[in-house]
DODRENTOR-519091 format. One line per field, with one value per residue (C-alpha): residue in one letter; x, y, z. Coordinates in Angstrom, 2 decimals. Example, Ala and Ser with C-alpha at 12.3 -4.5 7.8 and 13.67 -1.06 7.14 Angstrom:
2
resn: c(A;S)
c1: c(12.30;13.67)
c2: c(-4.50;-1.06)
c3: c(7.80;7.14)
END
This chain:
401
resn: c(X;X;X;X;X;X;X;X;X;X;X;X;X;X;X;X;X;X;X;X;X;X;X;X;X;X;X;X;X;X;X;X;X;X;X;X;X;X;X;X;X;X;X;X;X;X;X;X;X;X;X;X;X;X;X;X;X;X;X;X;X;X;X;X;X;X;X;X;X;X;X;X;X;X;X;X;X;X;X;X;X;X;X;X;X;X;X;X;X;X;X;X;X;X;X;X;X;X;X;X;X;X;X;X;X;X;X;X;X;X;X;X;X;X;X;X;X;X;X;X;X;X;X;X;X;X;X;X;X;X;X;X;X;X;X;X;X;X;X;X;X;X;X;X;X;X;X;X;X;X;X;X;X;X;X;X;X;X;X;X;X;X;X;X;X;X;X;X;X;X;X;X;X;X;X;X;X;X;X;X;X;X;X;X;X;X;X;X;X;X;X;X;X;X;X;X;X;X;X;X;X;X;X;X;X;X;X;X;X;X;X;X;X;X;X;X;X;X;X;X;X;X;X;X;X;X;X;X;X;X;X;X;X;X;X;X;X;X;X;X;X;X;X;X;X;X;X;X;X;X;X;X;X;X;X;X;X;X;X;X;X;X;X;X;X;X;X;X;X;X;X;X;X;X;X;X;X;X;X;X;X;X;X;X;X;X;X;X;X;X;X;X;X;X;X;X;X;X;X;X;X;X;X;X;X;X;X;X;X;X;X;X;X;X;X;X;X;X;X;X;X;X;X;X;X;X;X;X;X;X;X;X;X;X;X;X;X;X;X;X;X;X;X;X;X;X;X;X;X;X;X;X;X;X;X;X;X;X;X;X;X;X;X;X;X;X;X;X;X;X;X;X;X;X;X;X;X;X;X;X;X;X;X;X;X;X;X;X;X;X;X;X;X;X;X;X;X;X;X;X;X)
c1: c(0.00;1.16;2.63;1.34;2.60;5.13;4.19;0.65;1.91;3.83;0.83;0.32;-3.08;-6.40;-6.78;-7.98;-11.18;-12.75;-11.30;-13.58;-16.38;-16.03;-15.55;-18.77;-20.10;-19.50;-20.64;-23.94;-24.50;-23.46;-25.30;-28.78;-30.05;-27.46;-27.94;-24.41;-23.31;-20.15;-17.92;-15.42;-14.59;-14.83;-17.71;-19.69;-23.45;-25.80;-27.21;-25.56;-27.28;-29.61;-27.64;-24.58;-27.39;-29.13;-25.71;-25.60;-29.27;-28.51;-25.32;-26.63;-29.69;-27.82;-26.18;-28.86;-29.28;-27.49;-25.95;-25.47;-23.84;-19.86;-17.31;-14.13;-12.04;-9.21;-7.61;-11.18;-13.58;-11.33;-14.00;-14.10;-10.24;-10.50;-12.58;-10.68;-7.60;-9.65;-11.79;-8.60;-5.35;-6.56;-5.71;-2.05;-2.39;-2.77;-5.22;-2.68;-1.46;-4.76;-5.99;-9.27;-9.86;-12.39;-11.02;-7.91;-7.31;-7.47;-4.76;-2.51;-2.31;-1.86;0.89;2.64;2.61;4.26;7.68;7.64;9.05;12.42;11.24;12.40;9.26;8.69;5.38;4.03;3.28;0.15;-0.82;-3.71;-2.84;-3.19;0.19;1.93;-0.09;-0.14;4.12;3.74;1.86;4.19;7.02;8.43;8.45;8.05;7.57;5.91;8.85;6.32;6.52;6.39;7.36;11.04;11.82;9.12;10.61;8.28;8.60;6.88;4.33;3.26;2.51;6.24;6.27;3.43;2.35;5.24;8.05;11.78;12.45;16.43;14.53;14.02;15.76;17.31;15.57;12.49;8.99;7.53;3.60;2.23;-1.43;-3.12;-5.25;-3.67;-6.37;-6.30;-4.77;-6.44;-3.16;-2.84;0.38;0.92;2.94;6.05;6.11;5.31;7.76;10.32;9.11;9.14;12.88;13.37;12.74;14.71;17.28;17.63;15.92;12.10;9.12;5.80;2.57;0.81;-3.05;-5.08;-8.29;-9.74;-8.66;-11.91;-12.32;-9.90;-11.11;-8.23;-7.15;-3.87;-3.21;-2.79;-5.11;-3.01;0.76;1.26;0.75;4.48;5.83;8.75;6.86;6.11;9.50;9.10;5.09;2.11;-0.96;-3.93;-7.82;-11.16;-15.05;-15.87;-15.57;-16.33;-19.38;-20.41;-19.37;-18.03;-19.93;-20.20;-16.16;-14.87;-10.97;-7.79;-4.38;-1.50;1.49;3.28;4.98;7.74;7.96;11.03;13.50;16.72;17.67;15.20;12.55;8.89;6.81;3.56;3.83;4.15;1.99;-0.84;0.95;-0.18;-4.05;-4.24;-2.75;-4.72;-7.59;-10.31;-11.24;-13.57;-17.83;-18.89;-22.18;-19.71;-17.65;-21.03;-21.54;-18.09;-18.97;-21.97;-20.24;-17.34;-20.43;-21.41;-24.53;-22.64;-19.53;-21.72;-23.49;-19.55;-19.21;-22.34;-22.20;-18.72;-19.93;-22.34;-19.39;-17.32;-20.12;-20.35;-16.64;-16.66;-19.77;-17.12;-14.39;-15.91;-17.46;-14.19;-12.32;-15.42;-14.50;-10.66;-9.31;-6.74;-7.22;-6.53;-8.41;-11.89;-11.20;-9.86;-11.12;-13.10;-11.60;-10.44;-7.81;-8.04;-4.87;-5.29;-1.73;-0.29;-3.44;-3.54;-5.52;-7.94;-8.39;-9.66;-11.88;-13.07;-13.82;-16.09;-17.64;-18.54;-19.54;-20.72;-22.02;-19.70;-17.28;-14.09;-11.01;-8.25;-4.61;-2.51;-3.91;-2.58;1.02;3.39;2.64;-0.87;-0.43;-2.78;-4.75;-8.10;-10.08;-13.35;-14.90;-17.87;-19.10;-22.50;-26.05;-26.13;-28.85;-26.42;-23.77;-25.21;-26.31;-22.74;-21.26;-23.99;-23.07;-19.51;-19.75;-19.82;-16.25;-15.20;-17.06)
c2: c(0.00;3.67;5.29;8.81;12.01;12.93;16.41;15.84;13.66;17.08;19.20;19.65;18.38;19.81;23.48;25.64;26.37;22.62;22.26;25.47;23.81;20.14;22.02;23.98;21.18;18.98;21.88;22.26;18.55;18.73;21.60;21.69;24.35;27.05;29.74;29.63;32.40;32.91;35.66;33.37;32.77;34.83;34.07;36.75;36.73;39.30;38.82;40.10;43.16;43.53;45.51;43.10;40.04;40.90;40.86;36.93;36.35;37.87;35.95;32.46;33.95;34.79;31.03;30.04;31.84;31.17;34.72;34.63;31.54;31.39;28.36;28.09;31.95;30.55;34.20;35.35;37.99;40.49;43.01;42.04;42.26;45.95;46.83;45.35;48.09;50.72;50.36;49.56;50.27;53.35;51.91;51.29;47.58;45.89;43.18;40.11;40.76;40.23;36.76;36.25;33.48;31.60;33.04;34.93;31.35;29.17;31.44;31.30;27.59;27.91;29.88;27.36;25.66;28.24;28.67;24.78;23.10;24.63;27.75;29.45;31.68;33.68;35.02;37.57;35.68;35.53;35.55;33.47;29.74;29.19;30.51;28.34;25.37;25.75;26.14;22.79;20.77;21.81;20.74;24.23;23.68;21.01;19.69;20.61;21.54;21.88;25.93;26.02;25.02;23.83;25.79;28.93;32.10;34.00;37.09;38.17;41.53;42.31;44.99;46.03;46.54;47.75;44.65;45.30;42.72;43.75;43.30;41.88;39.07;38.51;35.73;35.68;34.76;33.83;34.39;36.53;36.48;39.46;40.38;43.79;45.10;41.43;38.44;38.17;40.98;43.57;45.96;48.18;48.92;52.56;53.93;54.25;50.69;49.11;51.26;49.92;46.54;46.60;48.20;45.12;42.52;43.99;43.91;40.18;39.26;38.02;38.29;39.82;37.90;41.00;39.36;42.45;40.77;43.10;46.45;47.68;47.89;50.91;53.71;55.80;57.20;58.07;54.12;51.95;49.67;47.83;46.72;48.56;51.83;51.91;51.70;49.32;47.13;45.75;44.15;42.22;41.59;39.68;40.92;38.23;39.90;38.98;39.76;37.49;39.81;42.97;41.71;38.91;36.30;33.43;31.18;32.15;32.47;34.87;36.47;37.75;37.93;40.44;39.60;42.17;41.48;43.22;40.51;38.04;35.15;35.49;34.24;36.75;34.51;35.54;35.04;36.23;34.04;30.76;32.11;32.14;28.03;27.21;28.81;27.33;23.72;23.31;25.88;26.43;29.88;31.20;30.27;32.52;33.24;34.82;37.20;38.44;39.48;40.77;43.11;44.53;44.86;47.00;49.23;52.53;51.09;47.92;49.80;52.05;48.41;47.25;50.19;49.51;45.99;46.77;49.55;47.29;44.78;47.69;48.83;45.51;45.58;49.46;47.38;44.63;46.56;49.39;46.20;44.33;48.39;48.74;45.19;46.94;44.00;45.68;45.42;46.67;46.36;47.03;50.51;49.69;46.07;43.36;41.93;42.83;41.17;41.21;40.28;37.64;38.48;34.77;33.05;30.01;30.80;27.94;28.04;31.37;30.49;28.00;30.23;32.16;29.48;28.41;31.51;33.35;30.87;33.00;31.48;32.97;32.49;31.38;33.23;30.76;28.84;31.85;31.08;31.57;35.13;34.61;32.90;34.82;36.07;35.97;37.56;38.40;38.92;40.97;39.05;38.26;39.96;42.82;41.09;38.90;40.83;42.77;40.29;38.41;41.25;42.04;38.40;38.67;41.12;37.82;37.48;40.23;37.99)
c3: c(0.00;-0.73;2.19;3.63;2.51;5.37;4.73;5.90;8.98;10.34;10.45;14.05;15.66;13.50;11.95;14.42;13.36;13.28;16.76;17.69;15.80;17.81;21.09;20.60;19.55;22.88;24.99;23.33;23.75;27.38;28.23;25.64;27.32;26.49;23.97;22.26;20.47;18.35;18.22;17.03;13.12;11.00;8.94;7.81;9.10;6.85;3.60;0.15;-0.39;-3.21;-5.78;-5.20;-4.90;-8.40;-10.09;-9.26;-10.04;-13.24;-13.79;-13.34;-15.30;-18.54;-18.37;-19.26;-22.60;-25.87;-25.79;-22.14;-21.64;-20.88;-20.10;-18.63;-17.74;-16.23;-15.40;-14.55;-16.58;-18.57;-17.82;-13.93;-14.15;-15.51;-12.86;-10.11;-11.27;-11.51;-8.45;-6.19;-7.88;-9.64;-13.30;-12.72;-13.23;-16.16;-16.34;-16.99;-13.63;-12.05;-11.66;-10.41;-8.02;-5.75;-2.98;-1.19;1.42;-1.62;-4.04;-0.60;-1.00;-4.67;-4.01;-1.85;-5.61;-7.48;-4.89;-3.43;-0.76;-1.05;0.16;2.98;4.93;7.46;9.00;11.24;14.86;15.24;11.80;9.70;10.15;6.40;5.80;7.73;7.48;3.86;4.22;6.28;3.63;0.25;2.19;2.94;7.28;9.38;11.47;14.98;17.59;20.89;20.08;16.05;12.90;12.05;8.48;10.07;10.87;12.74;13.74;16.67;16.17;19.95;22.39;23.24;19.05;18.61;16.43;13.77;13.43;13.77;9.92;10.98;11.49;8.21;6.16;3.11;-0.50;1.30;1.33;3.74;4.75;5.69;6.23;6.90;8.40;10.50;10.95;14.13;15.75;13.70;13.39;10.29;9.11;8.28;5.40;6.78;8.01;4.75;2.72;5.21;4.50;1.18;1.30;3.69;1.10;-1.84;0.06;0.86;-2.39;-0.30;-1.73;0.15;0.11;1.09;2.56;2.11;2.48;5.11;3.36;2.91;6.38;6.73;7.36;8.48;5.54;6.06;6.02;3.12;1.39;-0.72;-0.94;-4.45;-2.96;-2.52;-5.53;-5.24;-4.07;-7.93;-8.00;-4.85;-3.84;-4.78;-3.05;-2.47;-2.02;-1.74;-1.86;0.98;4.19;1.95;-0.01;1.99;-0.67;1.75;0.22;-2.88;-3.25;-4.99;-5.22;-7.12;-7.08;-8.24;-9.50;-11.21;-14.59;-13.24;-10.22;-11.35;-9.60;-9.13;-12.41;-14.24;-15.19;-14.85;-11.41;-13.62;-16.38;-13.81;-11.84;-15.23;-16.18;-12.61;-13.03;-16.36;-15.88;-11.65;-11.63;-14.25;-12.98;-10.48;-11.00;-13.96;-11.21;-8.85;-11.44;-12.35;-8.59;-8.68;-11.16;-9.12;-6.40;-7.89;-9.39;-7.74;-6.32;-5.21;-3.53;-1.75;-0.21;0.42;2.21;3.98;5.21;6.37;8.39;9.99;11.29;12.22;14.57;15.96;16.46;18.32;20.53;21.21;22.16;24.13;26.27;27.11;27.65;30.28;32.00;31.74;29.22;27.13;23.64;19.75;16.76;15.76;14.41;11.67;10.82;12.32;14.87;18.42;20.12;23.69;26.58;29.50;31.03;32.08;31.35;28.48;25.53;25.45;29.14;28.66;25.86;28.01;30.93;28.50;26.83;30.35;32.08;28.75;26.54;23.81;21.53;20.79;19.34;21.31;19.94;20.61;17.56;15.76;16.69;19.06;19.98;20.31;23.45;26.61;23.67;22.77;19.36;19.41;16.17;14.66;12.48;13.73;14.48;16.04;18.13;19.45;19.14;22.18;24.04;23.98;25.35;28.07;28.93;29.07;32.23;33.98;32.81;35.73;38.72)
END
């Protein structure tokens, strides 16, 4: 019989998330009575709005017309692409460095594909598990030494650093992950920081995956959106996005990803064009259905929604945070994105989320699934009702008895 991938055998314990999901899972059945509710993963909760919402009902609806109906767009929608740079990179991309995609987590694993197990990386700690899961699985780390990945260079973004790494850190001719606003802590690097971290990674020949799926959650303007906003950073970044926290398409899955044509290897070849071999030869492009909401979304009508719906989780964050401030839990985030991430000094993450699974009947997330650096964290998340949004933090005044 084959033998297992030894790759897959040095992924530590389950993804984080499905161990949430079975712990919920043996509380409910333990206690039926209790009214869970989950400010835990981030899942969006509201329904596409109806400008955004008609753009897929008219998608699948011209499928099924002679005139309407389209196959296989392995890039994505030339006219979606088109949009994308004018909506977010104000024109100054072309669209053959724009791949659309069914989503920003599922081009990250792609990715792995394109740079292979050879790869040296480094990630922000805490920082999406994807990145180094995904590192784990192509070979590139691994595997678990009782505090991280062997082959992982993390680089700690905490209090004291006010949740930017030291960029000496960084290795050489690697790939470095790098996500903001961050999932979990919610930080938002400013200009100067990225500039420097861009500088950082010419200069020992790395290249940025810049994770900018909450961008359009930023509301400070003197921050940056998007990687390409410093200029250098086209010889040196890809940038990974996404309509599901913005438009509500979790489900439906929808993406893209940047890579410059000016992005190359050390021996000059093109990142873009293997980047457009590895679309073409393992992904048949995002659902036709989708691009069509895509398109609404990125149209007056539909950004003014996006701006909308994101308004409505960033309200549900400011209800978050102000509660744990009150109960005086120190804590960042929710200004700027949708998540708060909120300090137990010397306390185990998943002791504390079981505290307030117990007391609260709340699910969280604990940090410490987030690396390292997440440990005595916990992040609350706004994704939800407002309903219960309010209620879980009415409830998690028991917290301070």
């Amino acid at each position: 019989m084959i033998t297992r991938n030894p790759c897959i055998a040095n992924i530590n314990a389950g993804y984080l998330f499905p161990e949430i999901a079975k712990r919920r899972r043996e509380y409910a059945a333990a206690h039926p009575a209790a009214k869970i509710i989950s400010l835990g993963v981030g899942n969006t909760t509201e329904p596409i709005l109806p400008h955004i919402n008609r753009g897929l009902v008219e998608g699948a609806r011209q499928l099924g017309t002679v005139e309407g109906y389209s196959g296989y767009s392995d890039e994505g929608l030339l006219a979606l692409r088109e949009r994308i740079s004018a909506v977010f990179y104000q024109g100054e991309l072309g669209a053959d460095e724009i791949f659309i995609s069914d989503g920003a987590k599922c081009d990250i694993g792609r990715l792995q594909l394109l740079f292979g197990g050879g790869t040296t990386v480094a990630v922000q700690d805490p920082s999406y598990p994807v990145y180094v899961d995904g590192s784990v699985l192509i070979g590139a780390a691994g595997p678990w030494s009782g505090t991280g990945y062997r082959g992982i260079t993390y680089l700690p973004c905490t209090v004291e650093n006010d949740y930017f790494p030291d960029l000496s850190l960084l290795p050489k001719h690697g790939l470095i992950y790098f996500c903001s606003p961050n999932n979990p802590t919610g930080a938002v690097v400013t200009r100067e920081q990225l500039a420097a971290l861009v500088d950082a990674a010419g200069k020992t020949g790395s290249i940025i995956i810049f994770d900018a799926a909450y961008s359009e959650y930023i509301r400070d303007p003197k921050l940056p959106k998007t990687i390409f906003e410093i200029g250098e950073a086209r010889t040196c970044a890809i940038e990974v996005n996404s309509f599901s926290k913005p438009a509500g398409f979790t489900g439906v899955r929808l993406g893209w990803t940047v890579v410059p044509r000016d992005l190359k290897y050390a021996g000059g070849e093109s990142v873009n064009a293997d980047w457009s071999r590895i679309c073409g030869t393992i992904f048949n492009g995002a659902s036709n259905i989708a691009q069509a909401g895509g398109l609404a979304a990125l149209e007056p009508e539909g950004l003014k929604e996006i701006r909308e719906l994101s308004d409505f989780y960033l309200g549900n964050a400011k209800l978050i945070r102000s509660g744990l401030q009150s109960l005086n839990i120190s804590c960042v985030g929710g200004d700027n994105s949708p998540y708060i991430w909120a300090q137990f000094p010397g306390r185990d993450s998943w002791e504390v989320f079981a505290e307030i699974l117990e007391k609260c009947q709340v699910v969280t997330t604990p940090g410490s699934g987030f690396g390292p650096a997440g440990q005595s964290f916990i992040r609350f998340s706004a994704f939800g009702h407002r309903a219960g949004v309010e209620e879980a933090c009415g409830r998690l005044g028991k917290l301070s008895r």
